[in-house]
N, C-alpha and C positions, 0 to 999 in steps of 0.2 A: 457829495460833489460828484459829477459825472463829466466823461469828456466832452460832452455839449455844452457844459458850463464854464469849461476853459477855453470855447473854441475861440478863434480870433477871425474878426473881419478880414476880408482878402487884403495882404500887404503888397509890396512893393518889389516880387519877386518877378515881375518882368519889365525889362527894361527898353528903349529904342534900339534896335541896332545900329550900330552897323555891324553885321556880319558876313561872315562868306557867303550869300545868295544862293549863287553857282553849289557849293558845296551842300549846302541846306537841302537845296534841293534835288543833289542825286543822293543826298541820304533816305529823304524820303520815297522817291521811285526805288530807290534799291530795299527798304524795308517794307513797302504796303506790296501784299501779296497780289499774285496776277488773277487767280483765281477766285476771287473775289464777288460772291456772291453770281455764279455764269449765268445762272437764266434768269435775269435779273438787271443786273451792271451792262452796260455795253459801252466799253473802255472806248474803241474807236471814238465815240459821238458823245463822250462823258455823260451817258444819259441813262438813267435808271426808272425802270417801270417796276411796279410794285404785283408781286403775286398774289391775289384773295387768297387763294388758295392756301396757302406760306404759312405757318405757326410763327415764322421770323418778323415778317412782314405784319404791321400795326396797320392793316386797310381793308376794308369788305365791299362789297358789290349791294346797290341798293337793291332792298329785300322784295321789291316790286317785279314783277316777272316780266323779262325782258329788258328790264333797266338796266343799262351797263354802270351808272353812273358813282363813282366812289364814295365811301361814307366813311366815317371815323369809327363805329360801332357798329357791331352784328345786327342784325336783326334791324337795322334804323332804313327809314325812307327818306331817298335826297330831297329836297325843297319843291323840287314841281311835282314829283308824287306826294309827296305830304299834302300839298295843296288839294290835288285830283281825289287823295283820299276824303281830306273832310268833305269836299262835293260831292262823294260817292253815296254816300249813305251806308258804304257795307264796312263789315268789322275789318281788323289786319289781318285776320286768316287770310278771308275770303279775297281780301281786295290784291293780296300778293300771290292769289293763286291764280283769279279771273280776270284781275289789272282794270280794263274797264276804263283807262285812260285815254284820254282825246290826244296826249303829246306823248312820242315816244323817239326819245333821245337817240342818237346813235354814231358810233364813232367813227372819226374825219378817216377817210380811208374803206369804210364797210358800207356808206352810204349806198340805196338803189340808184340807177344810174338814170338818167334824164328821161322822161317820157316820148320825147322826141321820135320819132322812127317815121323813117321814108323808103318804101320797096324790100320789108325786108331787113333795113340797117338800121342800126339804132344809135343816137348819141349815147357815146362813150364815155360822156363828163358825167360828176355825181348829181343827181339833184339836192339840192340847198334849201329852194324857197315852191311848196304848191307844186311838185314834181317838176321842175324845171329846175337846168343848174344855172349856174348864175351868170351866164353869157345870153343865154336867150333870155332871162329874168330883166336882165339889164333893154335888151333890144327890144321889149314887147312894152317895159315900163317907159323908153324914150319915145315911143310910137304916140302909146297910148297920151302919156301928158303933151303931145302936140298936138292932136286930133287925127293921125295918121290912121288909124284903127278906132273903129268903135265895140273890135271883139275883146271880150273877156280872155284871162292868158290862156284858160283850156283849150278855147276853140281857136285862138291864135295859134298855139303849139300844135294843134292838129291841120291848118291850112295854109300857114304861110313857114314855119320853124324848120330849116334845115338842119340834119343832124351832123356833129362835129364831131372829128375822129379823136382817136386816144392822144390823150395829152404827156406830157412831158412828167417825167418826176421833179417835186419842186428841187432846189439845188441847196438849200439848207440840211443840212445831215440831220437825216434820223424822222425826216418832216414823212408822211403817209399821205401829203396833198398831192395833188396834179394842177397842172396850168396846160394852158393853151394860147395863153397869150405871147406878146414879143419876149418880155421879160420870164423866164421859166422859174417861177415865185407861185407859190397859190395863191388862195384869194389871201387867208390869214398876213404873209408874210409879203405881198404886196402892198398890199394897205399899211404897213409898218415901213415897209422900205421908203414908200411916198413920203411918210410923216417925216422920218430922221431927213432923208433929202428935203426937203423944206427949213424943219429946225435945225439940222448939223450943218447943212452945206455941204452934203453929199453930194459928188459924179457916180455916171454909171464907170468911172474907173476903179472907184473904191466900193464894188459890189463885191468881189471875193473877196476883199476881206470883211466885208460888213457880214455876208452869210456865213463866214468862218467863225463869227461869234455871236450867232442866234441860233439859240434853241428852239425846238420845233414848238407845234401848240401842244403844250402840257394837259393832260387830266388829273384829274386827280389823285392818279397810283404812280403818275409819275413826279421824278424833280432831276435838274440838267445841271452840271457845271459848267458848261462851254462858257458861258459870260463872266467867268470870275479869271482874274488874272491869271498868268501861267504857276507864278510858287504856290498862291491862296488855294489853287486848285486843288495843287495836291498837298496840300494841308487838310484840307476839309476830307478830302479822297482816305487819306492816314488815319484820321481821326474814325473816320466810319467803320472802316475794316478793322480798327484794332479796338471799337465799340462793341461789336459784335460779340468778344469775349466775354464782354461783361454785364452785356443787358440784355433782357431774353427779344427782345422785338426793335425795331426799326421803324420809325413813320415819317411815308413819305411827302404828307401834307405841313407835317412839324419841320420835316430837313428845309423845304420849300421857302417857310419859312425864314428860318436861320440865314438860305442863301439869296433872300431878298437884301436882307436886314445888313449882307458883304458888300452892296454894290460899292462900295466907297472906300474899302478896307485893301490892303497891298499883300497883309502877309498878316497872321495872326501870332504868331510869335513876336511881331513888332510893338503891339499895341500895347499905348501903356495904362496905368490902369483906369487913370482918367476915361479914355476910351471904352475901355472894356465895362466900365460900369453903366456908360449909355447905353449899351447896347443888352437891352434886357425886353421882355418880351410880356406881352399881357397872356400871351397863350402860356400853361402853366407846362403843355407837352414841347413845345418849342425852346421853353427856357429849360428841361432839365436835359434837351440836345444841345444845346448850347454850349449850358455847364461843362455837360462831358464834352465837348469838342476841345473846348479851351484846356480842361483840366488834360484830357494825353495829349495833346498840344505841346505845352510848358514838360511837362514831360519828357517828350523825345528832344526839344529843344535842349533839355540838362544833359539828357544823355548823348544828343550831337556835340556837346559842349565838352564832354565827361565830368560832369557832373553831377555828384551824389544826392538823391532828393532828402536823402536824410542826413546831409551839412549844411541844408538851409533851414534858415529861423523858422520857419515856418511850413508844417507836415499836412501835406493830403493824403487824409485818412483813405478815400479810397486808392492810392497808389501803394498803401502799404499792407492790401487784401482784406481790409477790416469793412467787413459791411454793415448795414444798415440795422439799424434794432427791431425795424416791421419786419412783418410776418414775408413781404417777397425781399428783406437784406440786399435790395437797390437802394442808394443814394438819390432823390429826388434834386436835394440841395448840397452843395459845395459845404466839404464839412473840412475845416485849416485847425492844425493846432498847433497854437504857439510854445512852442520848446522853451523859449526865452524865459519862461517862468520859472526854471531852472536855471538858479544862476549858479550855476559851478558846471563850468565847460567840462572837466573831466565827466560827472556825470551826464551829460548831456550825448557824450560821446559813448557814455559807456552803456545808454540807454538806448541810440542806435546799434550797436552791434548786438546787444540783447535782442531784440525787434529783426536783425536779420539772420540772426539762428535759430530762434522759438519760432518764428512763424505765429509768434499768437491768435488767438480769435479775439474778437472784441471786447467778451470779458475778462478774459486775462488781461490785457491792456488795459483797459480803462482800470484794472485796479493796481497795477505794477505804474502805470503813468502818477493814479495819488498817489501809493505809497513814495514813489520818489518826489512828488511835488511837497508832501510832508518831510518828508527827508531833507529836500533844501531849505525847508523854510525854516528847519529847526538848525542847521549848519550855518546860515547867515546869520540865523543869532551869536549865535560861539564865537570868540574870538579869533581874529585870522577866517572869519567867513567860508571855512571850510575848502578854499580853494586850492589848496594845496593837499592830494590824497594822502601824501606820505608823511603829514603833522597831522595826523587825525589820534585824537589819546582816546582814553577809556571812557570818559567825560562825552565825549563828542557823540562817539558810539549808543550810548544812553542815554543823550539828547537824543536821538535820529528814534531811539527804538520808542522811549515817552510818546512821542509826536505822533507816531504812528498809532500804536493803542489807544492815544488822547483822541484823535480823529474816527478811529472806530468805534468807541465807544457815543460818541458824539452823533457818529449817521446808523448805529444801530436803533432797532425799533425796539419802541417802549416794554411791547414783552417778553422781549429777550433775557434768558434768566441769568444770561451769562457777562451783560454789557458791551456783548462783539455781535454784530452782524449772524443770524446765524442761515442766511445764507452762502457765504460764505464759507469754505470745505476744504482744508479745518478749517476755524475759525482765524487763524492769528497765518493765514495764504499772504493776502495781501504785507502783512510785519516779514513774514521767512522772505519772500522773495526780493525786497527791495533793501533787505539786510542782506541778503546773500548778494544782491546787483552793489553794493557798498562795500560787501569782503571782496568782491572779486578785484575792485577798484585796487586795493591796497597790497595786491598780491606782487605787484612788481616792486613793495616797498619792505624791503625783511626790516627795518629797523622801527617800522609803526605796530605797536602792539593791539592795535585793534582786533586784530585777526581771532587771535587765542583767550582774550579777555570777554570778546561780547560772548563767546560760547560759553566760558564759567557763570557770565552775570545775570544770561538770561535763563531762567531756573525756569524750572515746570513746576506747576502749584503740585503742592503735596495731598496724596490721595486722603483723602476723610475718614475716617473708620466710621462703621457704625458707630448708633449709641447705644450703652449697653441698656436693655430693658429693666423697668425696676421693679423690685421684688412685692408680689401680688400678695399683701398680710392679710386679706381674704379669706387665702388658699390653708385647710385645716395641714397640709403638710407644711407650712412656710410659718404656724403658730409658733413664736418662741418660746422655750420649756422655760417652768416658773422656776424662779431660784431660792 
């Protein structure tokens, strides 16, 4: 038996609130750190760009030369180099060294600027479309579909195209567009504002607050909280910063994810579990950010509550430093273990405070967890169910110890000379410790004699002697004299 095999489906350890909100939430500001990832987080505009660069950060730069474009793995080509590649005919050396590509992507903000130019000055908007930005794109395309021109846009922008001065920064925080239009929105974030004024029933009265809750246009290294409510914020904000501790990278396409997956959601400490099981993810990286969101979540919830994660029915193994049995000892998946298998609250109790003064590793636990799962199941038999530590007699004590040997011998391997596990060092680790977790139980009870008995009962096997060799009549000295 292993603690994957006792684990238990997520139970029923988060409930609706209501709680103090207000409170909730300056517990959270006041425990996620300020410093928090600085060239990176930019706390003003809740908007986070991802480093290539970073050993932290899960993000690379496409491997085609001059692509900015993000990818999920090293060395991989975004989707319209991949493309450009199979048309190229040259290998992946060559093609990320010479590129060789007809499209070359480039970021809103770094764009060349309009080809535009009269005496001299040049338009100062980006170009978008065929070297033209998108205000003379728009006037040479309305000309053109009415028969007002019969020039192509090159020679349009070289004879009729005045050039327009520097534009405005858009008013969405953290946006790198410009406008020049009435409304100071780029092109991105104008086209969106049109849409929701149509669909919402927006005025230009409710423009500050509508750009107080758009995030700018995201790439791929990036992902933004601004659109998630004010507590969920900094729920998801806690949960990242106090991830970090425990998982060697961060991906910024995966969080993306997750904070798609929130549009709907108020507070993630609320949710119950109904909820919380919709919300699961076909990306395998997304779901085990999830996991961990929710899992220090529920977490800090107990401990804004004060409460202990090891006095509820049910244990997350990663909150109690036990990792993973792969070779990187992450948790991909949510690993619960039901305590309740233990029916004798004393020990259950007495099982937590072992756990917070060993500090064990994994395999210490998982064999101190059976030994005391043995332990109960052999005390439920007994009469009075063991739940009383200070009626425990000699009887009891030799049930618990039977159960335990009877179970090692059971999961030891066929050629074990010995019938115990002999991985296990000594063999009878897992019997001492969850006998010694049983004496300690009885020690506030001077009138139960368990204590002084199990150490008379349990005997060490007696040492073998050789056997004595038998006399070689062979041998002319070892002849017996005739009589």
């Amino acid at each position: 038996m292993s603690v994957a095999a006792v684990t238990a489906p997520p139970a029923s350890t988060v409930t609706a609130l209501p709680i103090d909100q207000k409170g909730w939430l300056g517990w959270l500001a006041e425990n996620t750190p300020l410093d928090w990832r600085p060239d990176e987080w930019d706390g003003r505009h809740w908007l986070f760009t991802g480093d290539p660069e970073s050993a932290a950060t899960a993000i690379w730069r496409c491997n085609s030369a001059g692509c900015h474009v993000a990818v999920r793995a090293s060395r991989h080509l975004c989707r319209a180099c991949y493309e450009q590649f199979l048309d190229s005919g040259l290998n992946r050396e060559e093609f990320a060294t010479t590129g060789r590509r007809a499209l070359v992507r480039s970021l809103p903000g770094s764009r060349p600027s309009c080809t535009v130019e009269r005496e001299g000055v040049r338009c100062a908007l980006e170009a978008s479309v065929m070297g033209a930005c998108e205000l003379h794109y728009k006037q040479w395309r309305y000309k053109f579909r009415r028969s007002q021109t019969e020039l192509e846009l090159a020679a349009w922008l070289r004879v009729h195209a005045e050039p327009r001065p520097v534009g405005v920064s858009c008013r969405v925080g953290g946006c790198a567009g410009t406008s020049s239009a009435r409304v100071s929105l780029c092109t991105y974030h104008r086209e969106r504002w049109r849409r929701h004024r149509r669909e919402k029933g927006l005025t230009d009265a409710d423009l500050d607050c509508w750009t107080a809750s758009q995030a700018p246009r995201l790439t791929g290294f990036q992902f933004s909280l601004v659109g998630l409510p004010e507590l969920l914020r900094h729920e998801v904000l806690y949960a990242l910063a106090q991830r970090d501790a425990q998982r060697p990278t961060l991906s910024p396409i995966a969080t993306r994810l997750v904070v798609r997956t929130l549009a709907e959601v108020d507070s993630i400490a609320a949710l119950t579990d109904t909820k919380l099981r919709s919300l699961s993810y076909d990306d395998r990286n997304g779901d085990a950010h999830w996991n961990d969101i929710v899992r220090l979540i529920r977490a800090a919830f107990h401990q804004f509550r004060g409460v202990d994660p090891l006095d509820q029915p049910v244990w997350e193994l990663s909150d109690l430093g036990l990792p993973s049995r792969t070779r990187a000892g992450i948790r991909i998946n949510p690993r619960r273990l039901d305590v309740t298998q233990l029916r004798q609250d004393w020990l259950r109790r007495l099982l937590a405070v072992w756990v917070k003064e060993a500090n064990p590793d994994n395999v210490t636990f998982r064999r101190t967890f059976e030994g005391c799962l043995s332990a109960s199941r052999a005390l439920t038999a007994r009469p009075g169910g063991g739940h009383d530590p200070g009626a425990l007699k000699i009887t009891d004590m030799d049930a618990v110890v039977a159960a335990i040997r009877d179970r090692q011998r059971k999961t030891a391997p066929a050629n074990c000379p010995t019938g115990l596990d002999p991985s296990c060092s000594p063999p009878s680790s897992t019997c001492s410790t969850s006998v010694a977790v049983c004496r300690s139980s009885t020690t506030s009870h001077p009138r139960s004699p368990a204590i002084r008995t199990t150490r008379s009962r349990t005997k060490t096997p007696p040492r073998t002697k050789p056997a004595r060799p038998s006399p070689n009549w062979s041998s002319p000295s070892s002849t017996p004299k005739p009589t």
